[in-house]
BAVEXDREN-593441 format. One line per field, with one value per residue (C-alpha): residue number from 1; residue in one letter; z, x, y. Coordinates in steps of 0.05 Angstrom, whole numbers, plus 5000, padded with zeros to 4 digits. Each point is the difference from the previous one (the first is absolute). Layout:
! residues N
n: (NUM:...)
res: (A:...)
zz: (Z:...)
xx: (X:...)
yy: (Y:...)
! end
This chain:
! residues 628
n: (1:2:3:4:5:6:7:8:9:10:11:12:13:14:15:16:17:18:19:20:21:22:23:24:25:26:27:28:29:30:31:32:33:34:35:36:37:38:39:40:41:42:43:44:45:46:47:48:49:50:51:52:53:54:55:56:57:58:59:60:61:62:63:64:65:66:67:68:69:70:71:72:73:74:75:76:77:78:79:80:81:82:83:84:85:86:87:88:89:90:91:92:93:94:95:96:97:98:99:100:101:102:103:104:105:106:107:108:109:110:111:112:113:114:115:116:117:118:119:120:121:122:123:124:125:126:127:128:129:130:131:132:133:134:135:136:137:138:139:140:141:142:143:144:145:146:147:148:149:150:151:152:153:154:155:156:157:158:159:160:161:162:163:164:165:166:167:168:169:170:171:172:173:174:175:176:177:178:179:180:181:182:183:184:185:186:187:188:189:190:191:192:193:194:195:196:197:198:199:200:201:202:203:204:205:206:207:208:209:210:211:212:213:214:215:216:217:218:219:220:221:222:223:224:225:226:227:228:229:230:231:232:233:234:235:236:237:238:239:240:241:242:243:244:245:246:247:248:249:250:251:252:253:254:255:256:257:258:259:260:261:262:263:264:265:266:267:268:269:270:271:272:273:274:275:276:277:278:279:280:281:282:283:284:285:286:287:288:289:290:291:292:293:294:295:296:297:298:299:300:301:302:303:304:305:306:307:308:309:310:311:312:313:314:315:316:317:318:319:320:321:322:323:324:325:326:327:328:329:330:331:332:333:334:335:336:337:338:339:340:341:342:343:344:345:346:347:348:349:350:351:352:353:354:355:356:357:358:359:360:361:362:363:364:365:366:367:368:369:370:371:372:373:374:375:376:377:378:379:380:381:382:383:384:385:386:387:388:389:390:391:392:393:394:395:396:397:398:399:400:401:402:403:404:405:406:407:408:409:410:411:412:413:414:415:416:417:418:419:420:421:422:423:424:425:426:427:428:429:430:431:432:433:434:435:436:437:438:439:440:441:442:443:444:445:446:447:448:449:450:451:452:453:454:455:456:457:458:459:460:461:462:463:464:465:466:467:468:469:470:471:472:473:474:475:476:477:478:479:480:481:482:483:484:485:486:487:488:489:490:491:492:493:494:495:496:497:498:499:500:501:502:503:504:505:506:507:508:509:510:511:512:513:514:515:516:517:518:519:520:521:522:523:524:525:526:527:528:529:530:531:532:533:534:535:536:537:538:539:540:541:542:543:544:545:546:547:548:549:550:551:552:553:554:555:556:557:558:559:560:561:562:563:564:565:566:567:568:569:570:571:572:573:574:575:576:577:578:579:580:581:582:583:584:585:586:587:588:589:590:591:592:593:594:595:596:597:598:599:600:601:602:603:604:605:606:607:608:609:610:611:612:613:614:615:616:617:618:619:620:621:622:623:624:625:626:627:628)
res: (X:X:X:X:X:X:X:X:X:X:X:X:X:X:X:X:X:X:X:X:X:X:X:X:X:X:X:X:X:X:X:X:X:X:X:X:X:X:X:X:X:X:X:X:X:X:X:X:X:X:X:X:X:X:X:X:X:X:X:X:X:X:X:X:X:X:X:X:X:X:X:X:X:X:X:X:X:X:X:X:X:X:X:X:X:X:X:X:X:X:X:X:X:X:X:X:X:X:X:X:X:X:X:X:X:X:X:X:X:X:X:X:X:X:X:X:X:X:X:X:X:X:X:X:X:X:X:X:X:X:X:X:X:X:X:X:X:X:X:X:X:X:X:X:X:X:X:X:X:X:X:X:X:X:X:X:X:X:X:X:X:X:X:X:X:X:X:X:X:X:X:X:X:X:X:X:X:X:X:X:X:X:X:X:X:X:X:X:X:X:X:X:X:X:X:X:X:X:X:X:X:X:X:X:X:X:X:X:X:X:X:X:X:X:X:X:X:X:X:X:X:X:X:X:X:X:X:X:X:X:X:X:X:X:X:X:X:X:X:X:X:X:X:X:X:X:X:X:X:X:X:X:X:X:X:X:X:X:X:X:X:X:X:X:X:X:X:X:X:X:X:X:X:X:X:X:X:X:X:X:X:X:X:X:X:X:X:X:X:X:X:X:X:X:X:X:X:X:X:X:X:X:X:X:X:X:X:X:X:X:X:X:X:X:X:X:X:X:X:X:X:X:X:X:X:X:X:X:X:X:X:X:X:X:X:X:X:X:X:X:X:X:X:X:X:X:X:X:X:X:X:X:X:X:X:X:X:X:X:X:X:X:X:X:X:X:X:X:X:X:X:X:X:X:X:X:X:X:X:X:X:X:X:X:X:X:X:X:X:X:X:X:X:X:X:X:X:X:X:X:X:X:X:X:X:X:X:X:X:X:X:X:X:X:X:X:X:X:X:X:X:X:X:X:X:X:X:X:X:X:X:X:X:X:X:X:X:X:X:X:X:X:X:X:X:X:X:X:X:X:X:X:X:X:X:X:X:X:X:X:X:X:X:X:X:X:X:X:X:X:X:X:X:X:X:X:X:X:X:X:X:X:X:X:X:X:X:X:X:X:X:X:X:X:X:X:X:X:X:X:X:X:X:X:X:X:X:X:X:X:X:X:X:X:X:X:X:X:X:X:X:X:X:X:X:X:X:X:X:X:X:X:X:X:X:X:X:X:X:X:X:X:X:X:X:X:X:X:X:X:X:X:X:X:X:X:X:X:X:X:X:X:X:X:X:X:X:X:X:X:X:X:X:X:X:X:X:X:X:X:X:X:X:X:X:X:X:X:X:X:X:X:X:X:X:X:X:X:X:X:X:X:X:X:X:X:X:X:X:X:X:X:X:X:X:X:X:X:X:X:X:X:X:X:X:X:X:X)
zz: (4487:4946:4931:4935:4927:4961:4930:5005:5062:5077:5043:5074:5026:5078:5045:5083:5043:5032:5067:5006:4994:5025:5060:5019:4996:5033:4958:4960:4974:4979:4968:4967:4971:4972:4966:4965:4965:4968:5003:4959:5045:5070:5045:5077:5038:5057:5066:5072:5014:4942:4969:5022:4982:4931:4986:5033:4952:4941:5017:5008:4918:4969:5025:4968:4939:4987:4948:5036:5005:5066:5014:5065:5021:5054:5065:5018:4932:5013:4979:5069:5011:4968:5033:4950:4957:4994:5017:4946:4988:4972:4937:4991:5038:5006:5045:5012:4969:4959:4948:4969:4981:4999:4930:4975:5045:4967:4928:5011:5017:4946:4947:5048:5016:5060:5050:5042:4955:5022:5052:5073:4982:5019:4965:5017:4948:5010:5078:5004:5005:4946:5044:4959:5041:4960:5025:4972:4978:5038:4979:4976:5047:4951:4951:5026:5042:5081:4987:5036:4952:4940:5053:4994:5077:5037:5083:5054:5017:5066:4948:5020:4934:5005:4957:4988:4983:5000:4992:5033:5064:5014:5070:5002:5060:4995:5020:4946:4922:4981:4972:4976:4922:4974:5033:5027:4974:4959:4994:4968:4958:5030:4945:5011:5082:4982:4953:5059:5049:4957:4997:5074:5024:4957:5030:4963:5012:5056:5036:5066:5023:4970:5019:4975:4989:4995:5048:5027:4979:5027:4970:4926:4962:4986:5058:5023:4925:5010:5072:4963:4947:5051:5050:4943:4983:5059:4996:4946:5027:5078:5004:5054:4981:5025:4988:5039:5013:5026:5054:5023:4926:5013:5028:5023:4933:4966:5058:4994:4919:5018:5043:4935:4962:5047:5031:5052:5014:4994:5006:5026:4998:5060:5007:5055:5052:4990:4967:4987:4975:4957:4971:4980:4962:4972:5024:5008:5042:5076:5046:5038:4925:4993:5060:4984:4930:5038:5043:4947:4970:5055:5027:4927:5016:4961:5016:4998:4996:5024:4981:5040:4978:5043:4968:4978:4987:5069:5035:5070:5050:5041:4934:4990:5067:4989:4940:5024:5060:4957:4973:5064:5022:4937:4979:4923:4976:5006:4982:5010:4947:5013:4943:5001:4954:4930:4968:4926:4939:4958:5064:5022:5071:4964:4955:5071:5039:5023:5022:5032:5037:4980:5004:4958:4968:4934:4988:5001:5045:4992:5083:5037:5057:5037:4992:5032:5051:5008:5018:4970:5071:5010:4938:5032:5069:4961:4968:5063:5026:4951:5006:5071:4990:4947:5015:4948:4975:4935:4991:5004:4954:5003:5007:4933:4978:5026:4961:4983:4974:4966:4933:4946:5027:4996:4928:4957:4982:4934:4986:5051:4959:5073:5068:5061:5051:5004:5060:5003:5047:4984:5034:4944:4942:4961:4986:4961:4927:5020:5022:4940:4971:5055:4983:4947:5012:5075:5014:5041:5060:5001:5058:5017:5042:5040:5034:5021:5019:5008:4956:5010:4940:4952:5022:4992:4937:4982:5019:4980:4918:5008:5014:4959:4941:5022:5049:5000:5026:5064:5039:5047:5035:5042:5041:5033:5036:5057:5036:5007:4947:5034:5005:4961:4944:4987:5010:4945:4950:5001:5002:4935:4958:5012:4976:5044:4938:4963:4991:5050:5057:4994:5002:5070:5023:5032:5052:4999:4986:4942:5009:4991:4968:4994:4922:5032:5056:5046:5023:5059:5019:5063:5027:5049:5074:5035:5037:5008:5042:4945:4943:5035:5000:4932:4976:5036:4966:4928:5003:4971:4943:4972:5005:5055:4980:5050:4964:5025:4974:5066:4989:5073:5005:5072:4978:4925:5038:5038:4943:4985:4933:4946:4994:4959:5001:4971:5001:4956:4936:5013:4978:5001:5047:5046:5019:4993:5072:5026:4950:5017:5081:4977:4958:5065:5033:4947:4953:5015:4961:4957:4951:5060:5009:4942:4973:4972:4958:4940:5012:5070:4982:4954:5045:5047:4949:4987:5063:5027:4945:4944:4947:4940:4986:4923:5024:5022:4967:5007:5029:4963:5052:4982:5037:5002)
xx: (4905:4953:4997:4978:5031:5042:5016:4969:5043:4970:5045:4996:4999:5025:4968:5012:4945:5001:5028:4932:4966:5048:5013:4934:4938:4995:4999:4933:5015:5065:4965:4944:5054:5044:4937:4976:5059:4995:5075:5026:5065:4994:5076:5008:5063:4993:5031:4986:4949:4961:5004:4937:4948:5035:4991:4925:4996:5030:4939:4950:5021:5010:4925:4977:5048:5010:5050:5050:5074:5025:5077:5029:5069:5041:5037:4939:5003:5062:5004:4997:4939:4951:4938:5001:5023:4943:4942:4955:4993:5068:5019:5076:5053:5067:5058:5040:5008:4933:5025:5051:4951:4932:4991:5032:4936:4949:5034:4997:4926:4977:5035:4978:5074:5016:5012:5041:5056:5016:5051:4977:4929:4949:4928:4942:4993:4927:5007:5076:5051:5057:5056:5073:5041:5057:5034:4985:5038:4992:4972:5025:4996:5013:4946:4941:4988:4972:4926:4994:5019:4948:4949:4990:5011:4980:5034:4955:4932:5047:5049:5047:5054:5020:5073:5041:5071:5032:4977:5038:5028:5067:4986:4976:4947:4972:4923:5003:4969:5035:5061:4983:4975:5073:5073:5029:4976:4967:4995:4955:5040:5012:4962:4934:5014:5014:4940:4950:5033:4980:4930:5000:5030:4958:4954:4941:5020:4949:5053:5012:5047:5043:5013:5066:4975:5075:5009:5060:5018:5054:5032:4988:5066:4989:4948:5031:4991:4931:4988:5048:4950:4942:5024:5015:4924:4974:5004:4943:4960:5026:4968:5009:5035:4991:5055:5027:5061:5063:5012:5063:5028:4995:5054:4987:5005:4947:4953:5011:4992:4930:4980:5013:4962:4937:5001:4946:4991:5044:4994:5044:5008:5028:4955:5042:5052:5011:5065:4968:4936:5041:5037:4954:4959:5059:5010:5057:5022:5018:4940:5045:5019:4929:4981:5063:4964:4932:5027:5024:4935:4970:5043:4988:4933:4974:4947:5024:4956:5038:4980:4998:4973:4971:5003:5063:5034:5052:4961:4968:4955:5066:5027:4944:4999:5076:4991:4951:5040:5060:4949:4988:5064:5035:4931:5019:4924:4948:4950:5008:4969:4986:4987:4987:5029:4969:5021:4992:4995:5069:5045:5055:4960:4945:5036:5030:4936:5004:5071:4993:4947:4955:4919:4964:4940:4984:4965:5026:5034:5030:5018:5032:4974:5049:5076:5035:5029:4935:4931:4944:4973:5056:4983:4954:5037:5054:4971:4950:5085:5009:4946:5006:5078:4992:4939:4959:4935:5002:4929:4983:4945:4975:4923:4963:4989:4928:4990:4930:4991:5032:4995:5033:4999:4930:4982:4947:4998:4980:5066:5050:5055:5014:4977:5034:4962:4921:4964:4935:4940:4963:4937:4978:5011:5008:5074:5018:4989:5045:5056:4995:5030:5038:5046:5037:5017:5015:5083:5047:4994:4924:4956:4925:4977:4925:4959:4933:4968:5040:4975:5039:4985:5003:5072:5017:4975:5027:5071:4993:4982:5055:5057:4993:4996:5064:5034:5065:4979:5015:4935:4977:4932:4978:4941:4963:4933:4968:4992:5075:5010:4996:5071:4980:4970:5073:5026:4952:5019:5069:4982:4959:5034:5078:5046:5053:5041:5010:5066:4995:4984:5044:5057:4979:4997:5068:4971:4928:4986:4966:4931:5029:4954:5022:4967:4948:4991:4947:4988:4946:4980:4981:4973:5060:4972:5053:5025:5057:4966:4948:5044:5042:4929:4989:5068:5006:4933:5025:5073:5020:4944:5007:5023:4970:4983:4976:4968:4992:4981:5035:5045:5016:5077:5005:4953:5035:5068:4956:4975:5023:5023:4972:4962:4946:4993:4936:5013:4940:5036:5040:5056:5071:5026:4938:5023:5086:5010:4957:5031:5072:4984:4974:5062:5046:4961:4984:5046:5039:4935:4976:4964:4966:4958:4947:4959:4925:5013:5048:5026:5022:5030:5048:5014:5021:5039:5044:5008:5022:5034:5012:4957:4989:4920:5020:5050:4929:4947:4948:4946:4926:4944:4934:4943:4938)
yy: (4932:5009:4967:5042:4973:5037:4997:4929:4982:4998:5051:5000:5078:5000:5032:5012:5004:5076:5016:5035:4932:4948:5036:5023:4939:4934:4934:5015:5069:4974:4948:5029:5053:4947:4976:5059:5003:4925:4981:4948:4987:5026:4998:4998:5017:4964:5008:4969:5052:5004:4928:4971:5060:5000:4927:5011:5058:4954:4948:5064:5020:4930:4990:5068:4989:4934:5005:5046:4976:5011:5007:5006:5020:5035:4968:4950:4963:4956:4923:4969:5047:4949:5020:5066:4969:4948:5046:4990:5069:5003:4995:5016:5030:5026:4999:5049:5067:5001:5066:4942:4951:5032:5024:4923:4971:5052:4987:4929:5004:5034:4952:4940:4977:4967:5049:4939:5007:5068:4994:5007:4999:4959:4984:4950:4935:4983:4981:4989:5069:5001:5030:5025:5003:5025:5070:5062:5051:5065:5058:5063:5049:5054:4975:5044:5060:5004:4994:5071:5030:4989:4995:4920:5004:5057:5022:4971:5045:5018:5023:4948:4981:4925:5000:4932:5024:4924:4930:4946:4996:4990:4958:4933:4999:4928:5022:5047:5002:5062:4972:4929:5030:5012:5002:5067:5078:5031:5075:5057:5045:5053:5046:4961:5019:5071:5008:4969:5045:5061:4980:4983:5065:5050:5039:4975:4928:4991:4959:5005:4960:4938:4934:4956:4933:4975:4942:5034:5064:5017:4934:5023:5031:5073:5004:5073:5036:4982:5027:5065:5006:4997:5047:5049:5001:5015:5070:4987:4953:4977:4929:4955:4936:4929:4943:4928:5003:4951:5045:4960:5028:5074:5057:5061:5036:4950:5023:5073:4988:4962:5052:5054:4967:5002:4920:5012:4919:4934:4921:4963:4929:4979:4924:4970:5002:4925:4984:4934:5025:5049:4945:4956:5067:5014:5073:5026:5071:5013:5024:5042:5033:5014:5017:5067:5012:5005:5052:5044:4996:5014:5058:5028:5010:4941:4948:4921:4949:4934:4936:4927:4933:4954:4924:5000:4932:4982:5066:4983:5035:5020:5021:5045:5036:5008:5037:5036:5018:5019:5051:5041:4998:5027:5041:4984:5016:5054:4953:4926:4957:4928:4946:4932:4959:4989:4934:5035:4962:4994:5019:4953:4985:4983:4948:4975:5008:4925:4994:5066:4964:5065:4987:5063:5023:4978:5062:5071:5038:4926:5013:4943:4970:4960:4980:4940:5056:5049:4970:5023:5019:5052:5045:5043:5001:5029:5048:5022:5016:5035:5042:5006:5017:5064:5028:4970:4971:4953:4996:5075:5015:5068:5015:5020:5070:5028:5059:5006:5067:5057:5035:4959:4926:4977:4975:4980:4934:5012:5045:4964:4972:4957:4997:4994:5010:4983:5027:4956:5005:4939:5016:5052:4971:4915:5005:4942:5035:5050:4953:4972:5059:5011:4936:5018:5073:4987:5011:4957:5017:5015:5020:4978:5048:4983:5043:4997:4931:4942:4955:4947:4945:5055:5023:4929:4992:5070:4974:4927:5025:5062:4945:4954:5044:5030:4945:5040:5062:5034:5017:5047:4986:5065:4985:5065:4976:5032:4934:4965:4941:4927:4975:4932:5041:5026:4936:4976:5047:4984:4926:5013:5061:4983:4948:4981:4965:5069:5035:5044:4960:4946:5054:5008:4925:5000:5049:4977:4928:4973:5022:5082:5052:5068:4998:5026:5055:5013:5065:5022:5080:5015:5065:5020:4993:5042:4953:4957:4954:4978:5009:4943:4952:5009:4995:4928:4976:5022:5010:4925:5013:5072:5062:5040:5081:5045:5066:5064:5074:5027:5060:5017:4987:4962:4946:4991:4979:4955:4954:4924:4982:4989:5061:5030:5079:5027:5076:5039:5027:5063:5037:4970:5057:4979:4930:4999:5021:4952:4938:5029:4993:4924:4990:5017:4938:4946:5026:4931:4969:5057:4945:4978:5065:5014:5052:4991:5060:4996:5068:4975:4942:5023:5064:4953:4963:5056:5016:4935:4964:5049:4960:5034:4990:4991:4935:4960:4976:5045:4981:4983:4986:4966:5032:4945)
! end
């Protein structure tokens, strides 16, 4: 928010960081285009995922502008959440439903109140934090429009429309936030819902599919005159739609509504078999009653995602494998999804952590690490089963795009608005001027891409400078050397360029340990030798390291459904009509893995794309490449 003075009075003018910019660079360009704008107030929602790179972003602009008022909301700011609360980058908060109080915070700094005295606020008082607790009363939902629809918020660049058509909950899961702001629920009017819906299903809307951010949908009043109104649109604009769902709720009519209205994909929330388990989280439901409403999803052609937590308070190893046993005999899920536990901030098990007996994080994804009835020792066991039991691997990753060429994608730095890819051969030219301007236009993820001469304290350095101007980001490191890369020189770069204590990493702990890095993702070409045999000896040397990517230009069709995956496919430029046989006889082998074979050319790549997965080029990011 910027200030200007009117009529002798300073006015704050709000402003929301673009999709366009938010969504697209790593910590630095978000920075530096906070900056340029010299805000006077600057707000942060903050969630699990994205609370620590905002509060590093919060440090980044109070350095650059001093003066800025920084106010943080959303479900991380809670009272018993002191560490945000206290980071000295903080100024005031509010908890809660931010629309109700957030123009009394911004009034009551500009005529240097005391914010503290607005209910469920919070502001610093030199080094102390003034918190009011006091409840708040909740806000209107008929007081302002969806954001869609005056273009505040634009749909996702995969076209993807997120639309909240309740707050509230009307369950009481104890290891949930959602319902601990106010009692019972709250609902859009059904105008606003109507109004969103026109936008969303016009043909000029640029959305592509929607996704119900309801808790439970299917437990809101009215929920069929909205699947009605959808399914009556679709003859204008058929988008898919996404939704969870309390599948132990539904008949067979709900389904066959939900199907009308285009649900391609639910989640369901089935957490445990464990009556105890279930008790003590407070859910209530049958399994076998969800296990019937998964099947009439499912036999309606639509996707379910079921969910299971591992942690839970009076759960146990057995108790784990039962539930997970349940789920192949009753085949309730297409997809299983397994969580472990998050002690959030402001939840009931987090209030009870200690008489739970429930030892956690401190630091988000908050995840817990032991109860009195599940060792710490047995987390990744379980959830090694439950790979092992559906067919599944929690710590895919897939390998980095390697296009490299093609009309369109390769940019000039001096008219690249941001980079996300830079191909650099290190033996040609000093680089480190040009990373300098690299920095803040590079995206999240970003890609270094070496060729040439290994130089190996210049990568480092490279790395080193790239990270800790944007510690956040996700980064691919391509290396492509005629000589193979020593195994300790990859080692070193991970060492040097990747924090283990990031987001991102810690999220994968449970599985991994401590020491986890997937931040940061090596990547190694070889020239393909044609043979299994030596394939096999150089996947063994590199396979715990990086990504292994055999390349070929081969176009005889015996020796393509011969290669391992990941692959790299360097076909000369050509016509479309050229190449689609020859990707469609690769898509009846690997098309199991289709991200796992790649293209150097861009007009390859997203052939194969549409091909394989039916992505629309305009739903990515396009790609700029960095030539140096």
């Amino acid at each position: 928010m910027s200030a200007l003075e009117v009529a002798g009075r300073t006015a704050l003018v709000p402003e929301a960081l673009h999709s366009s910019v938010a969504d697209v660079f790593a910590d630095r360009g978000l920075l530096e285009k906070i900056v340029e704008n010299k805000p006077a107030v600057v707000a942060f929602t903050l969630y699990v995922w994205n609370v620590e790179r905002s509060l590093f972003l919060a440090s980044g602009i109070k350095r650059n502008l001093p003066g800025v008022f920084v106010i943080v909301g959303g479900p991380e700011v809670t009272p018993d959440n002191r560490w945000v609360l206290e980071h000295p980058a903080v100024d005031a908060g509010i908890f809660g439903e931010g629309e109700s109080r957030i123009a009394s915070v911004l009034e009551a700094l500009i005529n240097k109140s005391e914010i503290r005295s607005i209910p469920a606020c919070f502001a610093k008082d030199g080094d102390n934090v003034a918190v009011n607790t006091h409840h708040a009363a909740s806000w209107n939902l008929a007081a302002c429009q969806y954001p869609y629809l005056d273009g505040r918020i634009s749909p996702a660049q995969d076209g993807t429309l997120f639309l909240e058509t309740v707050r509230g909950c009307p369950f009481q899961c104890r290891y949930c936030y959602y319902h601990k702001t106010f009692a019972g629920m709250r609902f859009h009017p059904a105008n606003s819902i109507e109004k969103v819906l026109d936008f969303a299903y016009s043909r000029d809307s640029g959305v592509r599919e929607i996704y119900l951010m309801d808790p439970t949908f299917n437990a809101r009043k009215g929920f069929r005159d909205i699947l009605t109104s959808m399914a009556a649109r679709r003859q204008c604009n058929d988008l898919a739609l996404h939704t969870e769902l309390r599948s132990d709720l539904l008949n067979i009519d709900d389904v066959r509504l939900l199907g009308e209205a285009g649900l391609k994909s639910a989640e369901v929330g089935l957490q445990t078999v464990n009556p105890e388990a279930l008790a003590l989280a407070g859910r209530t439901g049958d399994p076998d009653k969800i296990a019937a409403g998964v099947h009439l999803l499912k036999n309606a052609g639509i996707d379910v995602t079921t969910g299971i937590i591992l942690g839970l308070p009076g759960d146990t190893p057995d108790g784990f494998k039962r539930t997970i046993e349940w789920l192949r005999n009753t085949e309730a899920y297409s997809v299983v999804h397994p969580f472990v536990l998050s002690v959030l901030p402001g939840t009931d098990f987090r209030s009870r952590a200690s008489e739970l007996h429930l030892a956690y994080d401190l630091r988000p994804p908050y995840y817990v690490r032991s109860t009195s009835a599940f060792p710490e020792k047995e987390f990744q066991p379980a959830l090694v089963a439950c790979e092992d039991a559906f067919g599944m691997e929690l710590d895919y990753i897939p390998p980095p795009s390697l296009v490299d060429r093609g009309s369109g994608v390769v940019v000039d730095m001096n008219h690249a608005g941001y980079i996300s890819k830079w191909i650099v051969d290190i033996g040609t030219r000093e680089p480190f001027k040009a990373l300098a301007q690299v920095i803040p236009r590079a995206t999240d993820p970003f890609t270094f891409w070496f060729k040439g001469v290994c130089k190996e304290d210049v990568i480092l350095s490279m790395l080193e400078r790239f990270t800790l101007a944007n510690p956040h980001a996700v980064v691919h490191v391509v290396l492509e050397f005629s000589d193979a890369p020593r195994t300790d020189f990859l080692r070193d770069i991970v060492k040097n360029a990747a924090n283990p204590e990031i987001f991102m990493n810690r999220s994968y702990r449970p599985l991994f340990g401590d020491a986890v890095v997937v931040s940061l993702q090596l990547t190694v070409i070889f020239r393909d030798p044609g043979s299994g045999r030596a394939r096999k000896e150089v996947g063994r040397t590199y396979e715990s390291l990086a990504f292994v990517v055999w390349e070929t230009a081969e176009t005889n069709e015996a020796y393509l459904s011969t290669l391992d995956l990941p692959c790299l496919i360097s076909w000369p430029r050509g016509k479309e009509s050229d190449y689609e046989p020859l990707m469609r006889l690769i898509a009846e082998v690997f098309g199991n893995h289709p991200e796992e074979v790649l293209f150097r050319d861009e007009s390859h790549s997203r052939l194969w794309a549409s091909l394989t997965r039916q992505i629309d080029p305009k739903a990515r990011l396009p790609e700029k490449i960095l030539h140096f």
